[in-house]
C-alpha positions as CSV (number, residue, x, y, z in Angstrom):
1,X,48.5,-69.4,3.4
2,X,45.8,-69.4,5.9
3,X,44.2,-73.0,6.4
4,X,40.7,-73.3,5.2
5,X,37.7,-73.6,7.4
6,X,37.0,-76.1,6.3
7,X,39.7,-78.4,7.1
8,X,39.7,-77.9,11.3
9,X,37.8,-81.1,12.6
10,X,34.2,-80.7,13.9
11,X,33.8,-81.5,17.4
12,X,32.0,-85.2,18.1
13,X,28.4,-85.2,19.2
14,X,27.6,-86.8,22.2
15,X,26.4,-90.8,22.2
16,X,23.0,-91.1,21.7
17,X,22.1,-88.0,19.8
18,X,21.5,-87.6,16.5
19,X,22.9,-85.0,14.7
20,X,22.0,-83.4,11.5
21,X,23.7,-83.8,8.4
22,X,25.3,-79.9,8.0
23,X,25.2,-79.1,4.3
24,X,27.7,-76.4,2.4
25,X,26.0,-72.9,2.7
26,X,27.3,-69.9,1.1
27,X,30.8,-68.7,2.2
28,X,29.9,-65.6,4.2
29,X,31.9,-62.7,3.6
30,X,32.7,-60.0,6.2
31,X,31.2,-56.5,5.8
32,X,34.3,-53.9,5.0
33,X,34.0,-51.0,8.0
34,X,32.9,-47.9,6.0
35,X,35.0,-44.5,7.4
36,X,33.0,-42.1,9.3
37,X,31.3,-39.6,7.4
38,X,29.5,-36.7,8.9
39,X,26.7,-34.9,7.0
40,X,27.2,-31.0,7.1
41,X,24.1,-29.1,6.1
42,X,24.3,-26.3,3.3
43,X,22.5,-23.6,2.6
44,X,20.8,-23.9,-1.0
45,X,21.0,-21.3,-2.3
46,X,18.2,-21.3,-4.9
47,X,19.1,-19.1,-7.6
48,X,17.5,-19.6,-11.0
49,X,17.0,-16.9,-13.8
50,X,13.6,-16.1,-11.9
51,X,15.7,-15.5,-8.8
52,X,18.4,-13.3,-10.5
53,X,15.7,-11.2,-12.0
54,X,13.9,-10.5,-9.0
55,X,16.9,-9.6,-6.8
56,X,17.7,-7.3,-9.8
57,X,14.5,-5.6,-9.5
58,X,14.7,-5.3,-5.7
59,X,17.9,-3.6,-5.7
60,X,17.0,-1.4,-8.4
61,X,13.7,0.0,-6.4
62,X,16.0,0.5,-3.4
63,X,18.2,2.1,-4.9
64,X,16.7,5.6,-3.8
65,X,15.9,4.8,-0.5
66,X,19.5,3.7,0.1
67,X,20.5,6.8,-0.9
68,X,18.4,8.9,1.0
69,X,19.7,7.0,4.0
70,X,23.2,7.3,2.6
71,X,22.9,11.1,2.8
72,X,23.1,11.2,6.5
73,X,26.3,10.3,6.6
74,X,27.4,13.3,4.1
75,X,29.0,16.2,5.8
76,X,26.1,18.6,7.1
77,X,26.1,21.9,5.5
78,X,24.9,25.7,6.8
79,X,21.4,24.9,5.5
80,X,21.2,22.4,7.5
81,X,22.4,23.2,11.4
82,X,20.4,26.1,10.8
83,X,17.1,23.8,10.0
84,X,17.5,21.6,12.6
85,X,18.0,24.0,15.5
86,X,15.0,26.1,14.4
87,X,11.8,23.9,12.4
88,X,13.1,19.6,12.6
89,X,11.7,19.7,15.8
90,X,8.5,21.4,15.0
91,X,8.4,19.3,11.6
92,X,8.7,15.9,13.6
93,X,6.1,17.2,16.6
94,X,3.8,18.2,13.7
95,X,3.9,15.2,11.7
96,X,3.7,12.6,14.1
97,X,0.7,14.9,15.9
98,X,-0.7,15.1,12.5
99,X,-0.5,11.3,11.5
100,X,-1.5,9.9,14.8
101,X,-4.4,12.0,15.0
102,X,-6.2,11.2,12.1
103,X,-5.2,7.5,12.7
104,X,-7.3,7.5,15.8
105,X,-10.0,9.5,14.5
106,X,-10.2,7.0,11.3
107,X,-9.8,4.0,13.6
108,X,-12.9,5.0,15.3
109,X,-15.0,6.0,12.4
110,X,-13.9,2.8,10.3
111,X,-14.1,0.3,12.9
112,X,-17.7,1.4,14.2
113,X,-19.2,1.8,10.6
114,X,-17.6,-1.8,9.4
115,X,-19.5,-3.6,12.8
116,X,-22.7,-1.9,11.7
117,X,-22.5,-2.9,8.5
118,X,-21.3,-6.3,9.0
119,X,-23.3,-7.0,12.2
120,X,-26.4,-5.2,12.6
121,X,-29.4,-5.1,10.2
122,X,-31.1,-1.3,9.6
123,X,-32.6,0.8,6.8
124,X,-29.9,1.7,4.2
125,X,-27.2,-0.8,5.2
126,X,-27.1,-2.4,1.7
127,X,-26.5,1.2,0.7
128,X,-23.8,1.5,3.1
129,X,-21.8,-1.8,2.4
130,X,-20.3,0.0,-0.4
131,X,-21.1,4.1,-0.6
132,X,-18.6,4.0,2.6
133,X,-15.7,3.5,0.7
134,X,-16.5,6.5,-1.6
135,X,-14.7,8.9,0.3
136,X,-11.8,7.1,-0.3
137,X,-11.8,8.3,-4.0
138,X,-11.5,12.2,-3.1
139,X,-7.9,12.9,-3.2
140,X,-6.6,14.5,0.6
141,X,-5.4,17.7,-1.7
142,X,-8.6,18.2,-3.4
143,X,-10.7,18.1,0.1
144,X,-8.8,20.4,1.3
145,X,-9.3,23.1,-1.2
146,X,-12.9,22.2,-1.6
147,X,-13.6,22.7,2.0
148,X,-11.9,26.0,2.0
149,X,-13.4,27.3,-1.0
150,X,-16.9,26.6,0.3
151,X,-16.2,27.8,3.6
152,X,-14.0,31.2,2.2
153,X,-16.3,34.9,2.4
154,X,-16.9,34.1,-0.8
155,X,-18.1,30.7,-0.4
156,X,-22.0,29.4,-0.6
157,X,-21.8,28.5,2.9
158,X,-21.1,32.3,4.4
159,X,-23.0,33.5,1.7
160,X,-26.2,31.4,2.7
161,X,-25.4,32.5,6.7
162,X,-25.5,36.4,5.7
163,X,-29.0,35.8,3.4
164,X,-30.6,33.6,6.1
165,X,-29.1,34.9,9.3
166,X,-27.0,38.6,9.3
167,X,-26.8,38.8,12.6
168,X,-24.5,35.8,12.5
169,X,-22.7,36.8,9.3
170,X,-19.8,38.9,11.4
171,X,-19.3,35.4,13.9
172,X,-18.2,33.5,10.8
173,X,-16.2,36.7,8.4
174,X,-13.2,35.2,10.0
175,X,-13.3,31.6,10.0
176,X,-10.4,30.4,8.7
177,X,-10.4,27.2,7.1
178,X,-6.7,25.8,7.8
179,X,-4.4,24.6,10.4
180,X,-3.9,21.3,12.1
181,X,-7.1,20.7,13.4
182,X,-8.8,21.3,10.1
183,X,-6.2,19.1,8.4
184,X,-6.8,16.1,11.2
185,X,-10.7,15.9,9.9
186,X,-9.9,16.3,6.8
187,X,-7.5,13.6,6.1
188,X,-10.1,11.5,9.0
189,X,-12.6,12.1,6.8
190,X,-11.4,10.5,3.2
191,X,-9.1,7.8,4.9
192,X,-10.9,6.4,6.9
193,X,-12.1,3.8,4.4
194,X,-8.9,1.5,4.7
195,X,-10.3,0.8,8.3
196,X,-13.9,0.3,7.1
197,X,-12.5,-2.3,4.3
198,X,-10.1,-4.3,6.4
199,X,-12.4,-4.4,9.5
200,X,-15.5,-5.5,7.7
201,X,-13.5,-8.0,5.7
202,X,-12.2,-9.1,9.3
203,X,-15.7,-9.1,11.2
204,X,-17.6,-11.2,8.4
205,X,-15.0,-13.6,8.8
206,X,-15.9,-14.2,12.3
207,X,-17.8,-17.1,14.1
208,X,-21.1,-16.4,15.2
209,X,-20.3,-19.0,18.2
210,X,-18.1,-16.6,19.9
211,X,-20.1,-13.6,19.9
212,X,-23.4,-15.7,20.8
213,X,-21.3,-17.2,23.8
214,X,-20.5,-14.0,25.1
215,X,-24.2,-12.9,24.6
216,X,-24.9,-16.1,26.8
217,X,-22.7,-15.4,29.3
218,X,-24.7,-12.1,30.1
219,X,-22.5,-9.5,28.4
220,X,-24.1,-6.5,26.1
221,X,-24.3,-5.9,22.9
222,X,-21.9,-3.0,23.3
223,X,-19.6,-5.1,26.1
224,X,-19.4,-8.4,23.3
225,X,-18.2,-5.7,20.5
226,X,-15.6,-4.3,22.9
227,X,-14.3,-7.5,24.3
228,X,-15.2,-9.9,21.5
229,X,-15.4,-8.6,18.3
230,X,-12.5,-6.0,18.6
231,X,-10.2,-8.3,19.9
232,X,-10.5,-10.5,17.0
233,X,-10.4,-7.8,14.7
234,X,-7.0,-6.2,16.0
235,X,-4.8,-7.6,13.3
236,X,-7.2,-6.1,10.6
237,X,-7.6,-2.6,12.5
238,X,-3.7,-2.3,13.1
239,X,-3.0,-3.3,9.4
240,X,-6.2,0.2,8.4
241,X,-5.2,2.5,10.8
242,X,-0.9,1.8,9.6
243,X,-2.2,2.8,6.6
244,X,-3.6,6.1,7.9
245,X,-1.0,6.6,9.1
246,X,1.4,6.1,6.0
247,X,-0.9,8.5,3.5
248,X,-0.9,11.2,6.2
249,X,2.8,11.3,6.5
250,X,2.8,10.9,2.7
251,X,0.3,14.0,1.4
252,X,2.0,17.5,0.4
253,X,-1.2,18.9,-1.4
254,X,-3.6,19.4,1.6
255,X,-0.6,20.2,4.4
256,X,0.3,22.4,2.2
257,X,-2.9,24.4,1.2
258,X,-3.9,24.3,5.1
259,X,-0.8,25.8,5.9
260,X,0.6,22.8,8.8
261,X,4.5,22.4,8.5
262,X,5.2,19.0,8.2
263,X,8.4,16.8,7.1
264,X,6.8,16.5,3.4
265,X,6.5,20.7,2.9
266,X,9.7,21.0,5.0
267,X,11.5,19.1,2.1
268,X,10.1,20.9,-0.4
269,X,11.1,24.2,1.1
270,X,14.5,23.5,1.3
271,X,14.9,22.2,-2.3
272,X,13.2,24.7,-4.0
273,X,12.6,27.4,-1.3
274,X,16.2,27.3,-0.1
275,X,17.8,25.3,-3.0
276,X,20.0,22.7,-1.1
277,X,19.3,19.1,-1.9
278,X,21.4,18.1,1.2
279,X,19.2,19.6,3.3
280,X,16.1,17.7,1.6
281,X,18.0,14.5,1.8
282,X,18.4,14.8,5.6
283,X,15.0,16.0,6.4
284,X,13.7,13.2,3.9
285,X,15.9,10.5,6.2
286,X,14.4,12.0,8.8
287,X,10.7,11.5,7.5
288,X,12.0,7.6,6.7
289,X,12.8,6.9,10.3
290,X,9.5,7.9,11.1
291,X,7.8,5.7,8.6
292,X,9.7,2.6,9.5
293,X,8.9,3.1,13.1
294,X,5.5,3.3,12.3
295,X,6.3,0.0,10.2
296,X,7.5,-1.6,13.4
297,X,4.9,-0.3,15.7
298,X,2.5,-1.8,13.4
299,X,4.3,-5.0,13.2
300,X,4.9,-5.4,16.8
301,X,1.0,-4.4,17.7
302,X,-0.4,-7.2,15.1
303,X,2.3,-10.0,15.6
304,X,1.7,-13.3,14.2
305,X,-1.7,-13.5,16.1
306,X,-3.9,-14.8,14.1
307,X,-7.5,-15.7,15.6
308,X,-9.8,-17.8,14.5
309,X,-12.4,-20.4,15.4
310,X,-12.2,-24.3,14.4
311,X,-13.8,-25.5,11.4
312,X,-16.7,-27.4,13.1
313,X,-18.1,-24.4,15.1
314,X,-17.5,-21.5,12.2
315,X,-20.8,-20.1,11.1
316,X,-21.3,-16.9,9.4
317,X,-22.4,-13.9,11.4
318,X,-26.0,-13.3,11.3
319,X,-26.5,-9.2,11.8
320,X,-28.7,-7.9,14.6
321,X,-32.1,-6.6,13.7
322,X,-32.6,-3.0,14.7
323,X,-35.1,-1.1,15.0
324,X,-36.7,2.3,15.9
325,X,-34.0,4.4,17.9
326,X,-30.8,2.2,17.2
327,X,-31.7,1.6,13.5
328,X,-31.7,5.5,13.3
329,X,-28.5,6.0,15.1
330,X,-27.0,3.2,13.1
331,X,-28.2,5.0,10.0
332,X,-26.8,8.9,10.7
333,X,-24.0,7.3,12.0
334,X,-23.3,5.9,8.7
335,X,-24.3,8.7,6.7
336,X,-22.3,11.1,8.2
337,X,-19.2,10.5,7.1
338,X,-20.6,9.7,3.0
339,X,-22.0,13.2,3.6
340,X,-19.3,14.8,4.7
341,X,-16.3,12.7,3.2
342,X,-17.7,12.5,-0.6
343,X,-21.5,13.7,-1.2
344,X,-20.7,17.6,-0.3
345,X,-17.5,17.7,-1.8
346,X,-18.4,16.3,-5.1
347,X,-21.4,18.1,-5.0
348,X,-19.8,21.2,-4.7
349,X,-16.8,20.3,-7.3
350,X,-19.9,19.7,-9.4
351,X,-21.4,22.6,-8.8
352,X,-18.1,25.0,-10.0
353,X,-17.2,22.5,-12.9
354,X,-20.4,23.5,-14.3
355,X,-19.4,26.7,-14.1
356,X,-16.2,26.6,-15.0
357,X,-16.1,23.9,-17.9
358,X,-16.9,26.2,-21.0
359,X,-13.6,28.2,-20.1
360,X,-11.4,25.4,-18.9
361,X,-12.4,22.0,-20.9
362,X,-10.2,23.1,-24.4
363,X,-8.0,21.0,-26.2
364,X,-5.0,22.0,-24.1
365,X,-7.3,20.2,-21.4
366,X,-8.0,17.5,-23.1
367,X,-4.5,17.0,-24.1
368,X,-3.7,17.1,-21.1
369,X,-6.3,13.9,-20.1
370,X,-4.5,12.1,-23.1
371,X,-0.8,12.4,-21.1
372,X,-2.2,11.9,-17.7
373,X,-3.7,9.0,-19.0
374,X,-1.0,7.5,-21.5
375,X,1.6,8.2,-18.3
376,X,-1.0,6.3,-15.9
377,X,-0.6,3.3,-18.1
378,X,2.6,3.0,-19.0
379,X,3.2,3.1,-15.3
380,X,0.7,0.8,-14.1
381,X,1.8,-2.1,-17.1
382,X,5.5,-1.9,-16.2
383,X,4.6,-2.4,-12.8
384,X,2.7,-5.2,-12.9
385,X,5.0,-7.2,-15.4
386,X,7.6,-6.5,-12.4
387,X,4.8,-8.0,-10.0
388,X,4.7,-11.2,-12.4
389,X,8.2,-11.2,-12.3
390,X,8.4,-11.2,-8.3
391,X,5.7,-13.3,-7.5
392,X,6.6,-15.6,-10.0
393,X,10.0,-16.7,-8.6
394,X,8.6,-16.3,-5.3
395,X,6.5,-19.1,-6.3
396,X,9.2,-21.1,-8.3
397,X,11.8,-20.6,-5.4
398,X,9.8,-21.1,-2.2
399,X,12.5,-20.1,-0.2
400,X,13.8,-17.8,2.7
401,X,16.1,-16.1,-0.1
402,X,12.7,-15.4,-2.3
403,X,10.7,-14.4,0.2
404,X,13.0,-12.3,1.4
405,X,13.6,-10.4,-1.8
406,X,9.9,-10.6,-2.2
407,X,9.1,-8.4,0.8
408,X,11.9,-5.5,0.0
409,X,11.0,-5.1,-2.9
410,X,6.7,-4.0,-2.1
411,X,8.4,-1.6,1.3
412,X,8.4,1.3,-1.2
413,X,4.7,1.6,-0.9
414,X,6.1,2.9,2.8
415,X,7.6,5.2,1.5
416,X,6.2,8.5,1.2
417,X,6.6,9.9,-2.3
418,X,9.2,12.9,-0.9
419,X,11.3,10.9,0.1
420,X,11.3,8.6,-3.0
421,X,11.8,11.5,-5.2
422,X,14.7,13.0,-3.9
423,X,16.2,9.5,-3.9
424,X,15.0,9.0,-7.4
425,X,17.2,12.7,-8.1
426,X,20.2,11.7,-6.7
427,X,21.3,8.3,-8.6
428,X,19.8,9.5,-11.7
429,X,21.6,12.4,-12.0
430,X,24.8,11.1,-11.7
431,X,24.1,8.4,-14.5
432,X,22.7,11.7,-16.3
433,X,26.2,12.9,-15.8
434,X,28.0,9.7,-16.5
435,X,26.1,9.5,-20.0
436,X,26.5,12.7,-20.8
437,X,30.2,13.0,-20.4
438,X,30.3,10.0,-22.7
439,X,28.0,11.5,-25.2
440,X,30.1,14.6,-25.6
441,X,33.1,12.8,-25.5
442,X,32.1,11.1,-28.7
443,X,29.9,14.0,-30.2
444,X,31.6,17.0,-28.6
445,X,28.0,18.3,-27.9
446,X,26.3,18.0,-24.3
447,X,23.0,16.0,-24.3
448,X,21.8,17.0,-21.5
449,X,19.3,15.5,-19.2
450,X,18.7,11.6,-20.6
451,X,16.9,10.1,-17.8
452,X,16.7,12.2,-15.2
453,X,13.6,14.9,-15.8
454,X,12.0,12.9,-18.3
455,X,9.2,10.6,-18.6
456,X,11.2,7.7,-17.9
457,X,12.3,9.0,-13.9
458,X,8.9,9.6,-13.3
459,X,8.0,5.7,-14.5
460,X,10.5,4.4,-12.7
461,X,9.5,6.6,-9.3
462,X,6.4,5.2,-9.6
463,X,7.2,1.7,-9.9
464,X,9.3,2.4,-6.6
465,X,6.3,3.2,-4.8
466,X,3.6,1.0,-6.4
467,X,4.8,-2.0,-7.0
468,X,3.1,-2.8,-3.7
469,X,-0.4,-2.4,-5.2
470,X,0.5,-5.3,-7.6
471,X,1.9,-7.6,-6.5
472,X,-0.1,-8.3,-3.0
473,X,-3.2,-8.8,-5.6
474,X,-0.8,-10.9,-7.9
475,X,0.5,-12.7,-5.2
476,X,-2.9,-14.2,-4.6
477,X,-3.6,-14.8,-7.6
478,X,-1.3,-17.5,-8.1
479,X,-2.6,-19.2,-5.2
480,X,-6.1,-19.0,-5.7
481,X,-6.0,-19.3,-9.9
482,X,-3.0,-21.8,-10.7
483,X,-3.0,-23.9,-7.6
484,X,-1.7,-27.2,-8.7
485,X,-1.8,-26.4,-12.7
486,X,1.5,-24.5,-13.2
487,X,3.6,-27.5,-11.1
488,X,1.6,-30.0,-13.0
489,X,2.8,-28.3,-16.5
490,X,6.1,-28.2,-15.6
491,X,6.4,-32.0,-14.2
492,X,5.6,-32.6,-17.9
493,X,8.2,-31.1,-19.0
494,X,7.3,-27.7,-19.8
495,X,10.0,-24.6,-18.7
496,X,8.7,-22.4,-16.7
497,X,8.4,-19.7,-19.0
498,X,6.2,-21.5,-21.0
499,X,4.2,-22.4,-18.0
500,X,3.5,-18.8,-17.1
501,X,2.9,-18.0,-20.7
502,X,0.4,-21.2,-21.6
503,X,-0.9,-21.5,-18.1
504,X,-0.3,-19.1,-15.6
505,X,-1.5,-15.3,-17.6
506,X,-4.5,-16.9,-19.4
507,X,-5.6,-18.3,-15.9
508,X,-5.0,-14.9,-14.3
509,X,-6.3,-12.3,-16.9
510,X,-8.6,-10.6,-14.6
511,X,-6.6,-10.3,-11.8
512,X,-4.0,-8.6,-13.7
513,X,-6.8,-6.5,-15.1
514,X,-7.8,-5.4,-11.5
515,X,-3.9,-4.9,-10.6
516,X,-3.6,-2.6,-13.8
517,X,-6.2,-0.9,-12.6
518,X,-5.1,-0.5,-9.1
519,X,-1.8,0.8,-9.7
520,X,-3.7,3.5,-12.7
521,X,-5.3,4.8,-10.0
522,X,-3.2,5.4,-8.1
523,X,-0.4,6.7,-10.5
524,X,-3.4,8.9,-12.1
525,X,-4.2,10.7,-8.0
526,X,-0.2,10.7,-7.2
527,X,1.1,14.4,-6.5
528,X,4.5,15.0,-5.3
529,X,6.3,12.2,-7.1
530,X,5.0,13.8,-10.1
531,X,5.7,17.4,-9.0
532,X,9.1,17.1,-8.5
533,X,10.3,14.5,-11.4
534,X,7.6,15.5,-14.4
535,X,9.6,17.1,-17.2
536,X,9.2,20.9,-17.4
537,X,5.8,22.4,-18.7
538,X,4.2,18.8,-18.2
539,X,1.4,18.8,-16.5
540,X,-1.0,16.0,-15.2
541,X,-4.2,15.8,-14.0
542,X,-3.3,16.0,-10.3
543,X,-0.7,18.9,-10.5
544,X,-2.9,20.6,-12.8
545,X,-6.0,21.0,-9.9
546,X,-3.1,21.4,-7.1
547,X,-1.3,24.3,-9.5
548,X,-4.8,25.9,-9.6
549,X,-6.6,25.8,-6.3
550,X,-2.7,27.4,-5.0
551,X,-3.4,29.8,-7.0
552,X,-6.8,30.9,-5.6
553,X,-8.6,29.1,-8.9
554,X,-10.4,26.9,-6.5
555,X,-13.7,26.9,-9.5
556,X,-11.5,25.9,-12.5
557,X,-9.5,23.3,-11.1
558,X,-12.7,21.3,-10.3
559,X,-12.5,20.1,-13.6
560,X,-9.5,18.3,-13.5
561,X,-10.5,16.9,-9.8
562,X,-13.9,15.3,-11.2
563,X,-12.1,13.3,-13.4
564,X,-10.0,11.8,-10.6
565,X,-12.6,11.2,-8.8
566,X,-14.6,9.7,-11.5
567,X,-12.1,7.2,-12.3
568,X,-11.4,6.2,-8.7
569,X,-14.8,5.3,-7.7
570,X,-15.5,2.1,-10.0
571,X,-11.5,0.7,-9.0
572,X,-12.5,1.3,-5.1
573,X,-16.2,0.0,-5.6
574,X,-14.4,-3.2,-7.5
575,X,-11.9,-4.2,-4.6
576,X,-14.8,-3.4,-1.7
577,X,-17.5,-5.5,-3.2
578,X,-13.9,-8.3,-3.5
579,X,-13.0,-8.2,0.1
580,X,-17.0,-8.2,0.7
581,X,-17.1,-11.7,-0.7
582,X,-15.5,-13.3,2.8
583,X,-18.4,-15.1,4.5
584,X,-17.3,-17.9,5.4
């Protein structure tokens, strides 16, 4: 036994000083040494059914692009050596030439026509605010043939030259409306709306301070656009000219009809000219290198810059007045390009449907409306419940993982629709295979094609390459609409299911109106996704005005085109005057 403390005797005080009485405290007890511990961080993984399902959706829309890239590493065949020692390199020179050209041409066109609107004041420029995005509602494919129909012998233009002017008529017998200079205007002149859209957007977000400062500090009008306003703008004009780029690399209808060799007709010509898909796959990896260097171009060129000034000196930006010389400048230099990329055009597809409807509008057309229409929105309501979906975990998760899974699965919209197609081909028909070895092992009969061929590879194609369209818009919406209310639902208790049902949708109706109609649109206009994957003798609007201006029915398929057109122009109307609402 230890001896308490107790017992030891207390040293005596010294004479003379009082010391105080020292009363019983509480027996203090000596802390036990904890072992050292060492916290190692972990990864948290958040996986939830909202996560599961979206990973599941990713993988699924990359499952043809994997195996387009797969294909590379197949054994080359004859086909093959033989295409790429005598047209890849002329595809590859003709495509990028192609792409880059009318990305320049559009960058200049959209990015000088956005700063008049946004900062200078003239006759017309309400007008102009939202009749330059017109053009972008005329399909590539359809310009094309319109162009060349009106500029053919037989077309009003030569026709007017030879009443007005024979002794000009034999200078313009053998213009030729085709080629790679044709094609670079052209595509120019109906894309050059995603520039206009995201540079405006981008210049009415700007302070006025800056661009007054650079006035003061004696610079022009012309220098403070240059150095100022352009500079500030760069993210935006990147982000419209990437997209240029990306349609141009995507279109088969107007390459085709113009005759330039590109990586999109090169892949149709070896599956169906030459008949080996191998050859296709390659020359479709090919064309996907290309797009995701254009993807890292882009990425590089914008960065993370983001410019913008402080909150105290943001003001809006107060156009310039113009007048005389400049206001009429500002004005032709706006009209040109509504002329040219949707007034003639439309007039003349007008003109011929007019002509043409009495023989052409039958109930085999309008059946043909019905499917193209019924397809269009099947399309566009499976891919924005997989938007929901996406954006919805991406909101629950809040993660790298999410994010991640988030941004692979909206890359399709890359992809041109080529290369998506014979990706679509390959995995299909060997679960077409799969099934039907299953189904005539039980039956003893062959079913045949089950998926692949049908309505349901086309769906799932487009949902590959539009879910893109959806989800950005979706994305937002959850932000802007159900900041706050869907994490205050479920902190009472409610799953999230229930959340998105009671709160999220009802909160969100019209933006998943204006994603429906997005992606309709677009599934309504798309042409070689549904050339290649539409079941046989089924026909759509778009392949029925590409089948007929290829073969020399330029008149009748006008029709057809009118109806694309008209549909397009109250979505792209609906997003311009959406983006228009910046001002600070």
């Amino acid at each position: 036994m230890i001896p308490a403390a107790a017992s030891a005797p207390a040293p005596a005080a010294p004479s003379g000083v009082a010391v105080p009485e020292r009363r019983p405290g509480p027996a203090v007890v000596p802390a036990l040494r904890r072992p050292l511990s060492i916290r190692v961080p972990r990864f948290r993984l958040a996986w939830n059914p909202w996560t599961l399902a979206a990973a599941l959706i990713a993988v699924a829309l990359w499952v043809p692009i994997l195996m387009v890239a797969r294909g590379v590493l197949e054994p080359a065949g004859e086909t093959w050596a033989h295409l790429a020692r005598t047209v890849l390199p002329g595809y590859a020179a003709t495509s990028i030439v192609l792409a880059a050209a009318a990305g320049a041409l559009a960058l200049v066109v959209g990015a000088g026509t956005a700063w008049l609107v946004a900062a200078c004041a003239f006759p017309g420029r309400r007008f102009f605010e939202w009749a330059l995005v017109l053009p972008l509602s005329v399909p590539a494919y359809v310009a094309a043939y319109t162009y060349a129909g009106m500029l053919d012998v037989a077309g009003p233009v030569q026709r007017v030259i030879r009443t007005l002017f024979p002794s000009l008529a034999d200078r313009f017998l053998h213009v030729e409306v085709a080629g790679l200079g044709v094609a670079i205007l052209i595509f120019a002149g109906v894309l050059y709306p995603y520039v206009y859209v995201a540079a405006r957007a981008s210049f009415l977000r700007q302070s006025r301070t800056a661009l007054e400062a650079s006035r003061v500090l004696g610079r022009s009008a012309a220098s403070t656009f240059f150095r100022v306003a352009l500079p500030l703008a760069r993210p935006a004009l990147v982000a419209g000219a990437s997209l240029v780029v990306l349609e141009v690399l995507n279109d088969y209808g107007a390459v085709k009809y113009l005759g330039v060799s590109t990586f999109t007709t090169g892949i149709f010509r070896a599956w169906f000219g030459l008949g080996d898909l191998d050859a296709a796959i390659r020359l479709a990896a090919f064309l996907l290198l290309v797009v995701f260097a254009v993807l890292t171009l882009e990425r590089l060129q914008r960065g993370r810059r983001s410019v913008a000034p402080s909150a105290e000196m943001e003001r809006p930006l107060e156009p310039y007045r113009l007048r005389g010389w400049a206001a009429a400048a500002a004005f032709t230099a706006c009209a040109v390009p509504v002329l040219f990329g949707f007034l003639i055009p439309v007039a003349q597809l007008v003109y011929w449907a007019a002509r043409t409807a009495p023989r052409v509008v039958d109930a085999e057309f309008v059946a043909m409306l019905a499917r193209s229409f019924a397809l269009a929105l099947g399309a566009a309501a499976l891919v924005v419940a997989l938007a929901v979906v996406i954006a919805y975990a991406a909101r629950l998760g809040r993660s790298a993982l999410v994010r991640g899974i988030a941004r692979v699965a909206v890359l399709g919209y890359a992809v041109p629709g080529a290369v998506i197609a014979v990706g679509v081909l390959v995995p299909l028909g060997a679960l077409d295979r799969a099934l039907g070895s299953i189904v005539q092992a039980i039956t003893g009969a062959s079913p045949g094609l089950v998926i692949g061929g049908t309505v349901l590879a086309l769906i799932y194609a487009y949902s590959v390459r539009y879910l893109a369209v959806a989800y950005l818009p979706v994305e937002a919406g959850f932000e802007r609409e159900c900041r706050g209310l869907d994490e205050a639902s479920r902190c009472l208790g409610v799953p999230p299911l229930a959340t998105l049902r009671r709160v999220g949708l009802p909160l969100m109706r019209g933006v998943l109106a204006g994603a429906l109609i997005l992606v309709f649109v677009d599934v309504l206009k798309e042409l070689p996704l549904t050339l290649v994957l539409r079941p046989f003798d089924f026909d759509t609007l778009a392949t029925r005005a590409y089948q007929l201006a290829s073969d020399e029915q330029v008149a009748e398929s006008a029709n057809a085109a009118l109806v694309l057109i008209a549909v397009s122009v109250p979505a792209i109307i609906g997003v311009n005057r959406l983006l228009g609402r910046a001002r600070p």
